[in-house]
C-alpha positions as CSV (number, residue, x, y, z in Angstrom):
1,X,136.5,11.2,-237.6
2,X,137.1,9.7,-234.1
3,X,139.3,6.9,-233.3
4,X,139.0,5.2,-230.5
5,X,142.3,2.5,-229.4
6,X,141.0,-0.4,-227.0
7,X,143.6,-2.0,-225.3
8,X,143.2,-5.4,-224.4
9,X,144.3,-6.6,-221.1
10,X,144.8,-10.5,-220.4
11,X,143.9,-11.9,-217.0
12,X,145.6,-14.3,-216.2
13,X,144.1,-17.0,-214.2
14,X,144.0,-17.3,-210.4
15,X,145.7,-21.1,-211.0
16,X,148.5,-19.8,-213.0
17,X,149.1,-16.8,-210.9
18,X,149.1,-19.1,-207.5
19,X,151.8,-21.1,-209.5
20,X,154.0,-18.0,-210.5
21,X,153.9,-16.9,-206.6
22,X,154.7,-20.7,-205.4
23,X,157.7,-20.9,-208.1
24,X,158.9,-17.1,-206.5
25,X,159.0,-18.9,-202.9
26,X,160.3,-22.2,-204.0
27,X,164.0,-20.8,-203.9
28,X,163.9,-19.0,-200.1
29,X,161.9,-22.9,-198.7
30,X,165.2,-25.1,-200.7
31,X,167.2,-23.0,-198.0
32,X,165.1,-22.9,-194.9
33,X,166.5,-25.9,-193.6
34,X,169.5,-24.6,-193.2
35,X,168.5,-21.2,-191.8
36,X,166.9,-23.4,-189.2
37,X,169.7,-25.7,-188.8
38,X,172.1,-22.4,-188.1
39,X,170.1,-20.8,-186.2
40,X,169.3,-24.3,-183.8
41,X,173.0,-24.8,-184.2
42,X,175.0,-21.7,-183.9
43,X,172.9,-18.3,-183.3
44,X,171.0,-20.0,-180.4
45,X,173.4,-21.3,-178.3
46,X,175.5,-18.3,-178.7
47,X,172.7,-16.2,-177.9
48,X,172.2,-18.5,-174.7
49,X,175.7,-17.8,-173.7
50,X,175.8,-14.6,-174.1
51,X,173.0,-13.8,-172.0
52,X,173.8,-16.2,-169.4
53,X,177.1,-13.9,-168.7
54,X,174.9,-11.5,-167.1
55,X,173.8,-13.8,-164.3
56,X,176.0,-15.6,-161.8
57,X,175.7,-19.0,-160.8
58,X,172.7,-19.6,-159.3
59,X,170.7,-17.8,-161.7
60,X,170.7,-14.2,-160.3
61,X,171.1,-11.7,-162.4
62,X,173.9,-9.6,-161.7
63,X,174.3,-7.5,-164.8
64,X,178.0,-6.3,-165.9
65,X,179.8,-7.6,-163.0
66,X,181.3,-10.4,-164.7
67,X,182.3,-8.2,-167.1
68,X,184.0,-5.6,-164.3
69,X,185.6,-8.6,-162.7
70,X,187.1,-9.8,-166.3
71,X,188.4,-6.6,-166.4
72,X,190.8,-6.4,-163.6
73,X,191.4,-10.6,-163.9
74,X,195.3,-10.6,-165.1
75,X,195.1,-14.3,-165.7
76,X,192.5,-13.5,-168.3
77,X,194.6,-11.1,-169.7
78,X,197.9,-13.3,-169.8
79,X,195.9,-16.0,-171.0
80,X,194.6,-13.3,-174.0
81,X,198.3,-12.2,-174.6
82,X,199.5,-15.8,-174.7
83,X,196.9,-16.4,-177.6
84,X,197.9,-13.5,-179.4
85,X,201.7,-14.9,-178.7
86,X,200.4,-18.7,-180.6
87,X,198.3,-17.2,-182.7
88,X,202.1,-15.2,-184.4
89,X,203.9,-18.2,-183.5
90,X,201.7,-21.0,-185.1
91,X,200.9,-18.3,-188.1
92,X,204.1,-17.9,-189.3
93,X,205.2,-21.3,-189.1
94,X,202.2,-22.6,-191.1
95,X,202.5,-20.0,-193.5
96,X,206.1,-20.5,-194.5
97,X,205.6,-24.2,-194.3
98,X,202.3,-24.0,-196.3
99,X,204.0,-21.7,-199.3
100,X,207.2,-23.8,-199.0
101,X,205.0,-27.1,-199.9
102,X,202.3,-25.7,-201.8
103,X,205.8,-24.4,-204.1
104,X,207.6,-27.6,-204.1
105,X,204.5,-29.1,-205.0
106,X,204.0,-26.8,-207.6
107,X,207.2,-28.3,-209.6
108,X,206.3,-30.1,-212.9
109,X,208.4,-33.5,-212.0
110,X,207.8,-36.9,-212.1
111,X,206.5,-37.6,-208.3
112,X,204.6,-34.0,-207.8
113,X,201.6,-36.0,-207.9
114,X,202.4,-38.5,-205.0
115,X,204.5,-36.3,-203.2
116,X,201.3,-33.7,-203.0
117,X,199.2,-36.7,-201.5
118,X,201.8,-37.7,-198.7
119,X,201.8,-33.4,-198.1
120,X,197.7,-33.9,-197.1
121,X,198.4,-36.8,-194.5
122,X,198.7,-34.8,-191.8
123,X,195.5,-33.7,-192.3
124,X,193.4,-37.2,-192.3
125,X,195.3,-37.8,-188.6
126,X,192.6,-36.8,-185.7
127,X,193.6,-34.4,-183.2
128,X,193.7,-37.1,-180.8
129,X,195.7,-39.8,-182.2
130,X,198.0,-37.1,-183.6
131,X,198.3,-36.1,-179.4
132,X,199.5,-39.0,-178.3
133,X,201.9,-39.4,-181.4
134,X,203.3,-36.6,-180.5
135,X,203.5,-36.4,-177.0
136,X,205.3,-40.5,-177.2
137,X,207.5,-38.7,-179.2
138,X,208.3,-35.8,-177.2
139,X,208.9,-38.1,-173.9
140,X,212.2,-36.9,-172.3
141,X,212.8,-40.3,-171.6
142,X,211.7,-42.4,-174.5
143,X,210.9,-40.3,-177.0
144,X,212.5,-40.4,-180.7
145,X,212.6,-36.3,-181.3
146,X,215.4,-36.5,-177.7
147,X,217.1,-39.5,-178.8
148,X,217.7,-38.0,-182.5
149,X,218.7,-34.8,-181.7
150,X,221.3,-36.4,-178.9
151,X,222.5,-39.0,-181.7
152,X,223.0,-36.2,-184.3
153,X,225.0,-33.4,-181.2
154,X,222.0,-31.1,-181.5
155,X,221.7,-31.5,-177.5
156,X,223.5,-32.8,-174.8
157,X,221.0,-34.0,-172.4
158,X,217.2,-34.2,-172.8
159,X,215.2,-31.5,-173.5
160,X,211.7,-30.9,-171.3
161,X,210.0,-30.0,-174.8
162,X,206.5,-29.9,-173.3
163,X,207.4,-29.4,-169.5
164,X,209.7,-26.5,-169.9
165,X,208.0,-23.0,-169.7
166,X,210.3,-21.6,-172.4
167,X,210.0,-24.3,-174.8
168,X,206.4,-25.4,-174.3
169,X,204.4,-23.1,-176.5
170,X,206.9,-23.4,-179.4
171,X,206.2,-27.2,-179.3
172,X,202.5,-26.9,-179.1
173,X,202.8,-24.2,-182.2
174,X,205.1,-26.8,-184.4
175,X,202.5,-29.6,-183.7
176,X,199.8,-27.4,-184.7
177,X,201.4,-26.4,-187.6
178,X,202.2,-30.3,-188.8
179,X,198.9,-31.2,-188.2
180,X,197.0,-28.5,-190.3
181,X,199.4,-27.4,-192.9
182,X,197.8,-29.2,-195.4
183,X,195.3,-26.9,-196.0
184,X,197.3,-23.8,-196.5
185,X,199.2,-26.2,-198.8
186,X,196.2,-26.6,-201.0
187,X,194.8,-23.4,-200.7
188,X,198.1,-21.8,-201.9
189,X,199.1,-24.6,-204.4
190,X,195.4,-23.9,-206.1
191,X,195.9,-20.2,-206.4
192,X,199.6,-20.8,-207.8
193,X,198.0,-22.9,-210.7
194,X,195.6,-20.2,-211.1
195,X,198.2,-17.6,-212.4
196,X,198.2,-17.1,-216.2
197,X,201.3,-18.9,-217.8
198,X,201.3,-15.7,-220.0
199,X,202.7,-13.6,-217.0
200,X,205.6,-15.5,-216.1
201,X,206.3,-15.8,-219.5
202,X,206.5,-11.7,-220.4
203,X,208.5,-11.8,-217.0
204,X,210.6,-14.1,-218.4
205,X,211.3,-12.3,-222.0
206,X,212.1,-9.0,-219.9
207,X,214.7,-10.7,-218.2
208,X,212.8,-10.9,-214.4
209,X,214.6,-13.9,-211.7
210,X,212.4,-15.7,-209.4
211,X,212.4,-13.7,-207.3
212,X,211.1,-10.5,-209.5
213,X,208.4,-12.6,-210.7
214,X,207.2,-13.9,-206.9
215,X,207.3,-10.7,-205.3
216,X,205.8,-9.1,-208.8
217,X,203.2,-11.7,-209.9
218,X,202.5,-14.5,-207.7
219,X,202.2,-12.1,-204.5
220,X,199.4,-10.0,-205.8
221,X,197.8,-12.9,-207.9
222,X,197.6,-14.5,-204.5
223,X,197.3,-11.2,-202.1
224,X,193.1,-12.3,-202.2
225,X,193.5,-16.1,-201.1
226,X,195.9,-15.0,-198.7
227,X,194.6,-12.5,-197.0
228,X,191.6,-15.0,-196.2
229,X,193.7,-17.5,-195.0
230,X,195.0,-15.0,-192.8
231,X,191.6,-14.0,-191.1
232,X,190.8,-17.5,-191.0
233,X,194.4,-18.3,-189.0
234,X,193.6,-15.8,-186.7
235,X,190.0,-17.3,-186.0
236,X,191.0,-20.7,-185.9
237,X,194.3,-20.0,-183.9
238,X,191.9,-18.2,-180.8
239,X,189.6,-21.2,-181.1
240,X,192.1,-24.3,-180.9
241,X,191.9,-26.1,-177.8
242,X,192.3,-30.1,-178.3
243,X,196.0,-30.3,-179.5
244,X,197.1,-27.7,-176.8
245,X,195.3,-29.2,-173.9
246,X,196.0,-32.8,-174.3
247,X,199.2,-31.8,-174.9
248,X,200.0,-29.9,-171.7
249,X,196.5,-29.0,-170.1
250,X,197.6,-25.5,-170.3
251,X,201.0,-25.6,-168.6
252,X,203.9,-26.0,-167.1
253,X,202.8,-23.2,-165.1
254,X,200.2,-21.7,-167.4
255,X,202.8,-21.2,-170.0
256,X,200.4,-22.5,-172.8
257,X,196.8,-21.7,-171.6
258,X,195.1,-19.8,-174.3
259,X,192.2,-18.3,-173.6
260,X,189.9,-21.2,-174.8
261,X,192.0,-23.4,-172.5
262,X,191.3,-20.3,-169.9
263,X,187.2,-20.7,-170.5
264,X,187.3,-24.2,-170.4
265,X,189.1,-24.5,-167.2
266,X,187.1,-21.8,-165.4
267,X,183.9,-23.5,-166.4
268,X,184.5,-27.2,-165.9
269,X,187.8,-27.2,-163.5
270,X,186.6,-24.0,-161.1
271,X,182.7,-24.6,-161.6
272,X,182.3,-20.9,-162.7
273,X,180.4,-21.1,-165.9
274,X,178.8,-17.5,-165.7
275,X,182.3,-15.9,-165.6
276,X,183.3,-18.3,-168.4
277,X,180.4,-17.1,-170.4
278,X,181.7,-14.0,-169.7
279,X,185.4,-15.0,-171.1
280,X,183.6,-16.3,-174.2
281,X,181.9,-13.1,-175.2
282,X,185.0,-11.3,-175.1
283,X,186.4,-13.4,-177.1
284,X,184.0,-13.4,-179.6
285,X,183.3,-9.5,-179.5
286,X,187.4,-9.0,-180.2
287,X,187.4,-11.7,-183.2
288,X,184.1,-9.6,-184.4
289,X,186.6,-6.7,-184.4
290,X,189.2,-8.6,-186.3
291,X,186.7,-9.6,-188.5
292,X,185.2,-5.4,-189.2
293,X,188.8,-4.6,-189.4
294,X,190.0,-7.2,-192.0
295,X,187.2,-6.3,-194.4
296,X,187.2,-2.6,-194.1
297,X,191.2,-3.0,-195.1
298,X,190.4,-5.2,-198.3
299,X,187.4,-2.8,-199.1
300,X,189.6,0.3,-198.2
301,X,192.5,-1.5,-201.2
302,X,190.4,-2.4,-203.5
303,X,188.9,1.4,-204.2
């Protein structure tokens, strides 16, 4: 005897089918908006520049020799090595000042909480009124920082602190670092919160000293957060431009033109914008390589 099985397929209806594909593409149209916005906003205009650097300016194209004459420019070069100068100056200073606050803050007492709102005020100041704070307060002449530090014996005449070559890009670096501290403050004080009580508290029973425990537990709790607010230094120290150039316009003497102050002055001040496109897409094409360097690292110390 001969059994045949039927198997019974269901069909699903063209409606409910159309519904199941519309539900599949509701996710990817919630974020086209913002793929358009990006690409209106950032990948465009980038895209513009960047091919704009291979004409001159009259519209000619002229190929790579914007690029050949970057190459043999010194004041681009100083201007890059100047950068890279800030970018160690004004990274160490916000990082020791960020981990020193984000530490004190850290402290279970009875003003932590009011004392870590007055640490985020530097913050809420814009670049521009914080400028002109600064730069009132730097006066040789009238200026509070000169007549403080003559008061207190520190100096014995006025110091240029923004018109002296020496001492001009170690001013601009200390006003950077007041004015965005806060953030590494946060960042930092959010990750020291995140480490396990439990740690410090085995640290403790074996007998471990602050020290022990910061360099053994907070350090590589942290080493992730950290190394992110590194890259993101770096990027935002190549890109800053208002403090430094309302401060001193890139001088005395060039002494603090990055090379954003560098693209901005060859574009607006000298009327060159195809070389300054140029100076932009160097820039971007070495913080690209920053950028492949600093995740093959993490990916190379995480295996």
């Amino acid at each position: 005897m001969t059994t045949t099985a039927t198997k019974t397929v269901e069909v699903q209806p063209y409606g409910r089918r159309l519904v199941q594909r519309r539900g599949q593409l509701f996710p990817y149209a919630l974020i086209f908006p913002l793929v358009g916005i990006i690409l209106f906003v950032f990948v465009y205009p980038l895209g513009t520049a960047i091919r704009l650097s291979f004409f001159d300016n009259r519209g000619a194209f002229v190929g790579l020799e914007n690029y050949q004459t970057l190459w043999g420019d010194g004041k681009f070069w100083h201007s890059l090595l100047l950068t890279v100068r800030y970018t160690v100056i004004y990274g160490a200073g916000i990082f020791a000042v960020g981990f020193a606050t984000a530490l004190f803050a850290d402290v279970k007492w009875r003003g932590a909480r009011v004392m870590a709102i007055l640490l985020t005020l530097p913050y809420a100041v814009p670049d521009v009124a914080a400028t002109l704070i600064w730069k009132w307060m730097l006066d040789p002449q009238y200026g509070i920082v000169n007549y403080a530090a003559m008061s207190l014996g520190l100096a014995d005449f006025p110091m240029g602190w923004l018109t002296n070559p020496s001492l001009a890009l170690y001013t601009v670096s200390a006003v950077s670092v007041w004015r965005l501290f806060p953030l590494h403050t946060l960042v930092i004080l959010a990750g020291l919160r995140s480490v396990p009580a439990e740690l410090y508290e085995a640290a403790d029973m074996d007998g471990a000293g602050w020290l022990r425990k910061f360099s053994s537990i907070t350090l590589p709790w942290l080493r992730n957060i950290l190394s992110v607010l590194v890259l993101l230094t770096v990027i935002w120290s190549f890109q800053r431009f208002t403090i430094l150039y309302l401060m001193t316009g890139g001088g005395p003497g060039r002494a603090t033109e990055t090379v954003v102050i560098g693209v901005y002055r060859t574009a607006f001040d000298y009327l060159n914008k195809s070389y300054a496109y140029a100076m932009g897409s160097v820039v971007l094409l070495i913080l690209l390589v920053l950028t492949g360097m600093y995740f093959f690292i993490m990916r190379k110390s995480e295996e």
